[in-house]
Every structure is written in C-alpha cells, then in structure tokens.
C-alpha atoms as a printed R data frame, in Angstrom:
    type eleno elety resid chain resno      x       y       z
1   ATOM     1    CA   UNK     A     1 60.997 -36.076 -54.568
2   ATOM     2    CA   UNK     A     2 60.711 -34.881 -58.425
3   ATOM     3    CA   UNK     A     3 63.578 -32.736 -58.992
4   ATOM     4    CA   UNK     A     4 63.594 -29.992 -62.298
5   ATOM     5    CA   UNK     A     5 65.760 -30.332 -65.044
6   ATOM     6    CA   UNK     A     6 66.927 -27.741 -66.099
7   ATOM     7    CA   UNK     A     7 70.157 -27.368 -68.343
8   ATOM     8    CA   UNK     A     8 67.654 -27.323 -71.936
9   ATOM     9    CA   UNK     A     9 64.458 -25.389 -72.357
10  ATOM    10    CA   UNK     A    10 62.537 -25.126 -75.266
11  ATOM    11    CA   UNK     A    11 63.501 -21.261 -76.121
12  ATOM    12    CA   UNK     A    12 67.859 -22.969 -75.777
13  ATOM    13    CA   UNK     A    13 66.913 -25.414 -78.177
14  ATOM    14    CA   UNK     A    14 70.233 -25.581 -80.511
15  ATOM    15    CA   UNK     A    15 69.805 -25.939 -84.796
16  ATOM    16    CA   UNK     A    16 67.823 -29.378 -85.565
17  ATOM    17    CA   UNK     A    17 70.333 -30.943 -88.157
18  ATOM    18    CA   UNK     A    18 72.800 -32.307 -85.429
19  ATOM    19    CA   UNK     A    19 74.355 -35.792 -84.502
20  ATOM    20    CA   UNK     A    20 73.893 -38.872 -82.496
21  ATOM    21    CA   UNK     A    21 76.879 -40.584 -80.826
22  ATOM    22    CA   UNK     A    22 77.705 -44.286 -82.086
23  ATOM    23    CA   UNK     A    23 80.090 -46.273 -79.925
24  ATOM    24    CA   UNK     A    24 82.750 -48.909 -82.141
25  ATOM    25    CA   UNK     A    25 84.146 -51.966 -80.587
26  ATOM    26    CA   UNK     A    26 86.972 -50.108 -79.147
27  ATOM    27    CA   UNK     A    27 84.709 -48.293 -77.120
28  ATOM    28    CA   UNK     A    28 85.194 -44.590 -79.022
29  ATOM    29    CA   UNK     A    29 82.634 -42.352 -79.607
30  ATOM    30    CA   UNK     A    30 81.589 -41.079 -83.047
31  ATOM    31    CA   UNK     A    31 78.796 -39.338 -84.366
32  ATOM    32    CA   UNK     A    32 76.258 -39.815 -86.827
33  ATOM    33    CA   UNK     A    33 74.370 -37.216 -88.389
34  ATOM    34    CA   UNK     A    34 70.309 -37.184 -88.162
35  ATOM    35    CA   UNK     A    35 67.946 -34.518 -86.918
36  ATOM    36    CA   UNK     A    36 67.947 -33.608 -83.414
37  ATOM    37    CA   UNK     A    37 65.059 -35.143 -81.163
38  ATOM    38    CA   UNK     A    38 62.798 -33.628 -78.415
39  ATOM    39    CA   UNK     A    39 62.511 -35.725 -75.298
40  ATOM    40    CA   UNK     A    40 60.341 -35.093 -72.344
41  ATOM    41    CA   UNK     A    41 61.887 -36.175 -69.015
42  ATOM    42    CA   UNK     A    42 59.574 -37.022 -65.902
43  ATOM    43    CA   UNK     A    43 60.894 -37.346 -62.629
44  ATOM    44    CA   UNK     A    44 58.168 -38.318 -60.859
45  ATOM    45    CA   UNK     A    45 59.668 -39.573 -57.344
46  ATOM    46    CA   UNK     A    46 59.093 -43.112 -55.897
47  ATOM    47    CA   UNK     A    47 56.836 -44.949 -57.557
48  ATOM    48    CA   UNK     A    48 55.030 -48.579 -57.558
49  ATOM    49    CA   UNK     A    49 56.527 -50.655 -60.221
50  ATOM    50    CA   UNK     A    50 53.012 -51.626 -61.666
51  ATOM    51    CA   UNK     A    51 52.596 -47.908 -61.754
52  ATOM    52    CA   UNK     A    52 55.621 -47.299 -63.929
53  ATOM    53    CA   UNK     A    53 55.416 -50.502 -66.201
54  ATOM    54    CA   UNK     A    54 51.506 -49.348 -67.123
55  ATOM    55    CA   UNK     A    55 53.312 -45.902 -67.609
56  ATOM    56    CA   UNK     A    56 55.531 -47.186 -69.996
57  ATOM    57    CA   UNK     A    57 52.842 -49.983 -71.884
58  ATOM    58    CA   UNK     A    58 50.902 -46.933 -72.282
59  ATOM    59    CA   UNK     A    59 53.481 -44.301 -74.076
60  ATOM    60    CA   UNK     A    60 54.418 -47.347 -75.991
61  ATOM    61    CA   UNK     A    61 51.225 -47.623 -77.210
62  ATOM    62    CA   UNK     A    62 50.879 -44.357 -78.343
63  ATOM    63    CA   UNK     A    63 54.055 -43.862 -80.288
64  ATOM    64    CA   UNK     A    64 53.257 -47.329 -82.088
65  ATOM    65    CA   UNK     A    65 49.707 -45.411 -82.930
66  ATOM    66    CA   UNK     A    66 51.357 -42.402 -83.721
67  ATOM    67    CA   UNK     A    67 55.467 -42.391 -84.609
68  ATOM    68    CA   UNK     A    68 55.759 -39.159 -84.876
69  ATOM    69    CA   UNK     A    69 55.623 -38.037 -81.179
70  ATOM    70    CA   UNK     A    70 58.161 -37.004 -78.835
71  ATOM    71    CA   UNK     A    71 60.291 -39.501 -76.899
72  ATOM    72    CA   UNK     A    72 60.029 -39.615 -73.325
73  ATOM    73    CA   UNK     A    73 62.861 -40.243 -70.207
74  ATOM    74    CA   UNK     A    74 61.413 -41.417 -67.039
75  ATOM    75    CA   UNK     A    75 63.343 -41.258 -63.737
76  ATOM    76    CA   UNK     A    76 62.442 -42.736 -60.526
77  ATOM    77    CA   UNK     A    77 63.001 -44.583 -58.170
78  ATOM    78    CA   UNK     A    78 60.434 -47.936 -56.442
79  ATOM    79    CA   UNK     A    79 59.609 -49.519 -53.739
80  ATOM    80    CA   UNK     A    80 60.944 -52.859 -52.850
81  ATOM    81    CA   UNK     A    81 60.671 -55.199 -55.416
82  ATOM    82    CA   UNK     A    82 62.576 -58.219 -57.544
83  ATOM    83    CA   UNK     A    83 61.822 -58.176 -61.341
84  ATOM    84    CA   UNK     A    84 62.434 -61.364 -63.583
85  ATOM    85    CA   UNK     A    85 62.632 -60.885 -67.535
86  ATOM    86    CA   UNK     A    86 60.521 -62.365 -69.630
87  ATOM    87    CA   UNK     A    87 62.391 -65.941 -69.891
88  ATOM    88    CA   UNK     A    88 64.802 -65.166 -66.353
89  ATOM    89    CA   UNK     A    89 65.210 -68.572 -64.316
90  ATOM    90    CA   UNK     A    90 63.909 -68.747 -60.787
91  ATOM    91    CA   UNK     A    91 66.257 -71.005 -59.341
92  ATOM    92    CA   UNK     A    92 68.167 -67.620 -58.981
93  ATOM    93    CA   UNK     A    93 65.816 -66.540 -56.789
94  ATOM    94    CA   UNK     A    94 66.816 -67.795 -52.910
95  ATOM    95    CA   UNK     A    95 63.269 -67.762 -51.682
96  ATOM    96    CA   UNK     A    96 60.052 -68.964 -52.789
97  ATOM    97    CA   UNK     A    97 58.103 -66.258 -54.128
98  ATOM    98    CA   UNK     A    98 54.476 -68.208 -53.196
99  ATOM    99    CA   UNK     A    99 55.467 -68.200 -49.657
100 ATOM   100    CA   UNK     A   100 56.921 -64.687 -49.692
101 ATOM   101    CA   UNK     A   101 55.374 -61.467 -48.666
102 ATOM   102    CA   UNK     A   102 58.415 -60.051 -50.717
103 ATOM   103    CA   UNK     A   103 56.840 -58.787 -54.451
104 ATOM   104    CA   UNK     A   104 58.118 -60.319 -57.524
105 ATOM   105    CA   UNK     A   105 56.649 -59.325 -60.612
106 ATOM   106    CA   UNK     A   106 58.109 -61.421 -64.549
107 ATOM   107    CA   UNK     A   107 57.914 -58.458 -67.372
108 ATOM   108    CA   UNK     A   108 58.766 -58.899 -71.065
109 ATOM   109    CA   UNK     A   109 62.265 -57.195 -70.466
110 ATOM   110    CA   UNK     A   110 65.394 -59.214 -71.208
111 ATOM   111    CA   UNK     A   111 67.520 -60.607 -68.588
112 ATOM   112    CA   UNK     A   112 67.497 -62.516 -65.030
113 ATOM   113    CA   UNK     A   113 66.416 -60.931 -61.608
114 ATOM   114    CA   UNK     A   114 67.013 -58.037 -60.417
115 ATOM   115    CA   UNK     A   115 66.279 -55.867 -57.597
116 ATOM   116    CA   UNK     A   116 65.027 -52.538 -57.239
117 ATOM   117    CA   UNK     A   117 64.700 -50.105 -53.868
118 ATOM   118    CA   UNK     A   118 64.227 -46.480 -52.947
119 ATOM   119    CA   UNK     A   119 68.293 -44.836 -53.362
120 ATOM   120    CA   UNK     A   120 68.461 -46.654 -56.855
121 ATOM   121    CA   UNK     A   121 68.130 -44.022 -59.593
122 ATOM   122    CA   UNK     A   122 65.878 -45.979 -62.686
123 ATOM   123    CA   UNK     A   123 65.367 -45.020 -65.885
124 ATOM   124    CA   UNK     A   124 62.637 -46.021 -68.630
125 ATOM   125    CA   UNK     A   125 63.758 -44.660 -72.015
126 ATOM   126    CA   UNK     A   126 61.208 -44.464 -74.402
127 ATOM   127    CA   UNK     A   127 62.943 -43.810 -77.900
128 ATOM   128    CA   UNK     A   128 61.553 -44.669 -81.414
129 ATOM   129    CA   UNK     A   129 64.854 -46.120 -82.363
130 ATOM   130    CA   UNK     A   130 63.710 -45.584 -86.251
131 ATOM   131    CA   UNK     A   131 64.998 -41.956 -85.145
132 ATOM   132    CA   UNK     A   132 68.384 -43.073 -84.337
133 ATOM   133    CA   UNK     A   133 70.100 -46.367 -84.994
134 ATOM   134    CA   UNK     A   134 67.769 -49.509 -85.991
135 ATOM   135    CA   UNK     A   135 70.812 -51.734 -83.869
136 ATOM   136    CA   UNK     A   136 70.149 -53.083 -79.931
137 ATOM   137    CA   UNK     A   137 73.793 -53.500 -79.097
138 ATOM   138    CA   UNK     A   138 74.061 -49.787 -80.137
139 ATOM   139    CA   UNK     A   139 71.608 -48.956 -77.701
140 ATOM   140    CA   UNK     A   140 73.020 -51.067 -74.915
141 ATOM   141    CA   UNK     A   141 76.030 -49.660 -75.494
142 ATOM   142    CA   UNK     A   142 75.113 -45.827 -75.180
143 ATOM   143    CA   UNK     A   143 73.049 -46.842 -72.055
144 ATOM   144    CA   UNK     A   144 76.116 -47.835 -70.620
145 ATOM   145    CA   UNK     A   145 78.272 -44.894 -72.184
146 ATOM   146    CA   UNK     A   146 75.271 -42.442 -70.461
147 ATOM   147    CA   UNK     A   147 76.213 -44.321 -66.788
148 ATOM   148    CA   UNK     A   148 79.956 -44.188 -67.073
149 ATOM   149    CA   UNK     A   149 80.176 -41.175 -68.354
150 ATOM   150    CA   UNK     A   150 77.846 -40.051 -64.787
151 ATOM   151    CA   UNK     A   151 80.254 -41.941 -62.911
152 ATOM   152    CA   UNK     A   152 83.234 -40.093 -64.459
153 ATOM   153    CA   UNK     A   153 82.122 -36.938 -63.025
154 ATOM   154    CA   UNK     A   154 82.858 -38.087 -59.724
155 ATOM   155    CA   UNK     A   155 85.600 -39.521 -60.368
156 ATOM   156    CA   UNK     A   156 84.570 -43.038 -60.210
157 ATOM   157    CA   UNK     A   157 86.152 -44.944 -63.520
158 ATOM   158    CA   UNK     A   158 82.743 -47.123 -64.465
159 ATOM   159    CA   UNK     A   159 84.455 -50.497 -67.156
160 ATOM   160    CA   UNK     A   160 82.344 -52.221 -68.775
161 ATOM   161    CA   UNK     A   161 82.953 -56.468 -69.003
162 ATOM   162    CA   UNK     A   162 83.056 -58.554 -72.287
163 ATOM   163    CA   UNK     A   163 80.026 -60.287 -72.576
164 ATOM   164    CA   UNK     A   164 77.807 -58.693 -70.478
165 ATOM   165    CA   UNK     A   165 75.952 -55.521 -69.992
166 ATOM   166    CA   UNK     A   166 75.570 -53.626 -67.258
167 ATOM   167    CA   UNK     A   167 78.537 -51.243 -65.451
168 ATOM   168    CA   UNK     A   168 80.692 -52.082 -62.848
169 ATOM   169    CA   UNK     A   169 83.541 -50.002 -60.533
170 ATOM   170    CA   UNK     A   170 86.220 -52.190 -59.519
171 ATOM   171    CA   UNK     A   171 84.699 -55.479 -60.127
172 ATOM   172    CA   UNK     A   172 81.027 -54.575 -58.544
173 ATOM   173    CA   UNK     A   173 78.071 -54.353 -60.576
174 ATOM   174    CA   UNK     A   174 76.513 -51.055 -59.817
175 ATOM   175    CA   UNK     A   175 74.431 -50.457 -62.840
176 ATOM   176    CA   UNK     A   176 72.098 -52.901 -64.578
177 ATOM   177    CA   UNK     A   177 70.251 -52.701 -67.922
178 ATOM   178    CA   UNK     A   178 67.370 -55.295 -69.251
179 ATOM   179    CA   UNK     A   179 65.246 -53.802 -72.028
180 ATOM   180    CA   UNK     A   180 62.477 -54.351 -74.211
181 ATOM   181    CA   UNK     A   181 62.063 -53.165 -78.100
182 ATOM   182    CA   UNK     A   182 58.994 -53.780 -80.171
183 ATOM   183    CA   UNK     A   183 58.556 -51.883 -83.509
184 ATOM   184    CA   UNK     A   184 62.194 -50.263 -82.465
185 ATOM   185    CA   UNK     A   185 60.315 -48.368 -79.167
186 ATOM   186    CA   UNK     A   186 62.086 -49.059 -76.375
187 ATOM   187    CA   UNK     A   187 61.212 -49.634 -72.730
188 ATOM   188    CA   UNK     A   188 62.340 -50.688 -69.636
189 ATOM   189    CA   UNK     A   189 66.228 -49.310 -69.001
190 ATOM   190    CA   UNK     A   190 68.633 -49.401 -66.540
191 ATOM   191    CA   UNK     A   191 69.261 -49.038 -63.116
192 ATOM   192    CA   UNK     A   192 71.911 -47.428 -61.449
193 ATOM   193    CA   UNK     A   193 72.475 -48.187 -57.341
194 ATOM   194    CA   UNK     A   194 73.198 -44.969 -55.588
195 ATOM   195    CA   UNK     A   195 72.853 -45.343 -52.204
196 ATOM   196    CA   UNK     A   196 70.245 -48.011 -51.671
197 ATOM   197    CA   UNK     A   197 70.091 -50.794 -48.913
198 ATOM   198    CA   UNK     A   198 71.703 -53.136 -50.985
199 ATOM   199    CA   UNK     A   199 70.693 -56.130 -48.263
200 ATOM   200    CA   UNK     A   200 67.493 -57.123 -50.732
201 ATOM   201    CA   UNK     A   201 70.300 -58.337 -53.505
202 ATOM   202    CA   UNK     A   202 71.001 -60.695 -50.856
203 ATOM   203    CA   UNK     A   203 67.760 -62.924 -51.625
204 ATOM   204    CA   UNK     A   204 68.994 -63.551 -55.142
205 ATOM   205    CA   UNK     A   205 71.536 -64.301 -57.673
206 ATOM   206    CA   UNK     A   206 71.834 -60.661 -59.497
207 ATOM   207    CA   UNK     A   207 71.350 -61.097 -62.953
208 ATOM   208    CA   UNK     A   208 72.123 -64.604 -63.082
209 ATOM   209    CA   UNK     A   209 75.869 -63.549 -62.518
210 ATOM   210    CA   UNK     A   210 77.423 -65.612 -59.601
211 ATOM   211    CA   UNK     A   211 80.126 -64.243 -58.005
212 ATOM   212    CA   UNK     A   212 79.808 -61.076 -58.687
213 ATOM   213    CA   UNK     A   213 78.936 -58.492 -55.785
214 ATOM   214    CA   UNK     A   214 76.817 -56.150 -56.107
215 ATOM   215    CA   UNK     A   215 78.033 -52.180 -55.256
216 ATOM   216    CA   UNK     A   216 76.729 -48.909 -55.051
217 ATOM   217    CA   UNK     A   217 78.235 -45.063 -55.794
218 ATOM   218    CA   UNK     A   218 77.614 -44.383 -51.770
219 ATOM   219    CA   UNK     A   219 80.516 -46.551 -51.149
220 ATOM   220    CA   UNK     A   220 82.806 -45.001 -53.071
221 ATOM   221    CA   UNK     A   221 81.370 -41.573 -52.952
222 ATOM   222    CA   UNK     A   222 79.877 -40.804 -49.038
223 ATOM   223    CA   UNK     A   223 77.058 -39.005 -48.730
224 ATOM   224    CA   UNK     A   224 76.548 -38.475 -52.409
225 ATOM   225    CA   UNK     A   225 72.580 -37.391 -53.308
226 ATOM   226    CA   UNK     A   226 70.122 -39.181 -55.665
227 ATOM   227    CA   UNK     A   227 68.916 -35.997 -56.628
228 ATOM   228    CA   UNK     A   228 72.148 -34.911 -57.847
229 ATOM   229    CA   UNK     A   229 72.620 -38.050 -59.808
230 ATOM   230    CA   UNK     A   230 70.066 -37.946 -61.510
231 ATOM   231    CA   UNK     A   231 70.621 -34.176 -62.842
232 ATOM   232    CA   UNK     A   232 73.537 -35.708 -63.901
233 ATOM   233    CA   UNK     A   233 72.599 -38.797 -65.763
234 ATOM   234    CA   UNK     A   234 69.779 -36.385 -67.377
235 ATOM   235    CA   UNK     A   235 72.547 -34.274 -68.384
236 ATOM   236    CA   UNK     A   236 74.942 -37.003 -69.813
237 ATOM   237    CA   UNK     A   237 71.496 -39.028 -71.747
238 ATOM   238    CA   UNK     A   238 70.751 -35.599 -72.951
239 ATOM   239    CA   UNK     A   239 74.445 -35.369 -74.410
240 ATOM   240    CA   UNK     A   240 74.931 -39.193 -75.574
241 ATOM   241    CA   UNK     A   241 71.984 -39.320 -77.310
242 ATOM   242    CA   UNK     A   242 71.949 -36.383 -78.727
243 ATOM   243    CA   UNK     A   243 68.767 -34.552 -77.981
244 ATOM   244    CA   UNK     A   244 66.746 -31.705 -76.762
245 ATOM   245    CA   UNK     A   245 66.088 -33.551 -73.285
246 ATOM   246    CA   UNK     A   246 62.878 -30.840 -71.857
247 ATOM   247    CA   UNK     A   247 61.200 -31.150 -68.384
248 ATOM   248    CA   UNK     A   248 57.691 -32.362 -68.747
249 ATOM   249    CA   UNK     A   249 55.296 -30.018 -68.369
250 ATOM   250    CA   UNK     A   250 54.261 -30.957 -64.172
C-alpha cells in the first residue's frame, strides 16, 4: 500500500540557503552549508525488482541528461528475491540458482547477496551527489545515520560495526546498504527488515558476513507497522540530508 507523506509540502518549504549534515569519524553530526534540495518521494507499494531497477536506470538516465532536476526517494517494498552485486561471490549462495525456482538477479550495486521480501522497507535514493558531498563513505555514512536515527525513535539503539556498513541492534544485522554511483548519481540503497519472514536469509550467507544473524525491528518492537516506518525513515532522510523531501505527484 502507498502511504502519503506528508510532514513538507511545497507551500512549507523553509529559506533555500540551508545545510547538509556531515558525519566525522567519531560519529557526530555537523553541517555544511549548500542550498537546500527538492526531492520527490514515491511510495509506490510492492513492487517487482526488475520493475524498480528499470525505475531507477531510467531517472538515472535522465539526471545524467539533464543535472539540474530534482532528486528522487523511492520506497517499497518486493517480492521474494536474492540480489548479488556486481562482483558478489556465489559460493554464498546455499542453493544453485539454475536448479532453483527461487529468483536471483546480479546488478551493478556493490556488495554480496542479499535478500529482499514483502515487510522489508527499501529505499532507492537518487541524489546528484555534485549537490552535496562528492565523498561515498559520506554517503554510506548518512544512510546509516537516516536508519539509526529511525530506530532511535522506538527506542531501539541501532550501532554501527568497524568495517562494515550496514546497521545492526544487539549484534543482528537489520539494515543493509549496497549502492551504485556513476557521474556522483546514486542508486540502489538500503534495506531495512521490519517485519519480514526472515526464513529466505536462510538460503544464503547475508552479505558475505558469516556468523552474523540476521534480525528484524518486529522482534524487538511487536506488532510495529511498515507503514509507520517508513513515515519515519522519510522523515529522518528528509532531516539528514537536508532537503525539501515532497510527495510525488500520484
């Protein structure tokens, strides 16, 4: 179901000369100052993951044609399905794919496999980083700042471990983030588990990370909504990053 955002309009659109938030090794917040940035945000529902990855090729495309347009926020959720980055190893995949019915699709996204399922809350970013900070780890780092800071408002404390990227809540992984940058336009994102069956992370290693479970807010928050998530990472993007975050014209 495609929920409405609705904490900025157009007409509550704040003065453009504002900030962007930069995160230092320690972890603190600071802000740099840049002109604010419109993004649309789409919440389109479930989705097939060829759907969404044309989707995202395609606004790409555009804002390599033409830099000046708006960036864009997609969140969704898919299907079943295990993704592989572009140079991810299958031998951490515990089933052969050609005598699967299970869909695996390899996408030019950094990173191993992963797993995605209806209850999982993805997002696609699509930010013309010339707008912002020409740095990946920056980026990585506010994606991950945007999820604990969601996790914080239910009183979950999301840590983040040396060395790798992603969010985790007392030692399980429930966020993961593999993305893709060309011409400093972003794509791909992260993934946050809300309340998914998490049985399908079963059939592989997650992210190449062995021994490391795999979690989900729903067991540390029951009955918590996707819905309600997602308002809430849409609020907390809007806020990291600094922009005028506007629902997408339906």
């Amino acid at each position: 179901m495609s929920t409405h955002f609705s904490p900025l309009h157009s007409e509550e659109k704040v003065k453009n000369s504002e900030c962007c938030a930069i995160v230092n090794n320690s972890g603190e917040l600071h802000k740099i100052a840049r002109e604010r940035r419109i993004c649309q945000l789409y919440t389109p529902g479930l989705m097939p993951y060829a759907t969404a990855w044309e989707w995202q090729r395609s606004l790409v495309a555009e804002r390599k044609a033409n830099p000046e347009l708006e960036d864009v926020l997609l969140l969704l959720q898919h299907p079943p399905v295990y993704t592989l980055g572009q140079g991810a190893d299958s031998k951490f995949l515990k089933f052969n794919p050609a005598q699967s019915e299970r869909e695996v699709v390899r996408i030019e996204r950094g990173g191993e496999v992963t797993y995605h399922a209806p209850g999982q809350l993805v997002g696609y970013p699509i930010l013309n980083l010339n707008y912002y900070r020409n740095d990946l780890h920056w980026y990585l780092r506010l994606l991950e700042e945007v999820l604990i800071r969601v996790l914080g408002k239910y009183g979950l404390a999301g840590s983040r471990i040396p060395g790798m990227t992603g969010v985790w809540i007392e030692g399980r992984k429930v966020a993961a983030i593999g993305i893709k940058v060309s011409q400093w336009i972003t794509m791909h994102g992260f993934a946050l588990n809300v309340c998914p069956d998490l049985r399908g992370f079963d059939d592989i290693v997650p992210c190449g990370i062995p021994n490391k479970p795999v979690g989900s807010l729903e067991q540390f928050v029951r009955g918590i909504e996707l819905e309600e998530v997602q308002q809430q990472v849409a609020i907390a993007f809007s806020e990291i990053f600094d922009i005028n975050l506007v629902a997408a014209p339906k």
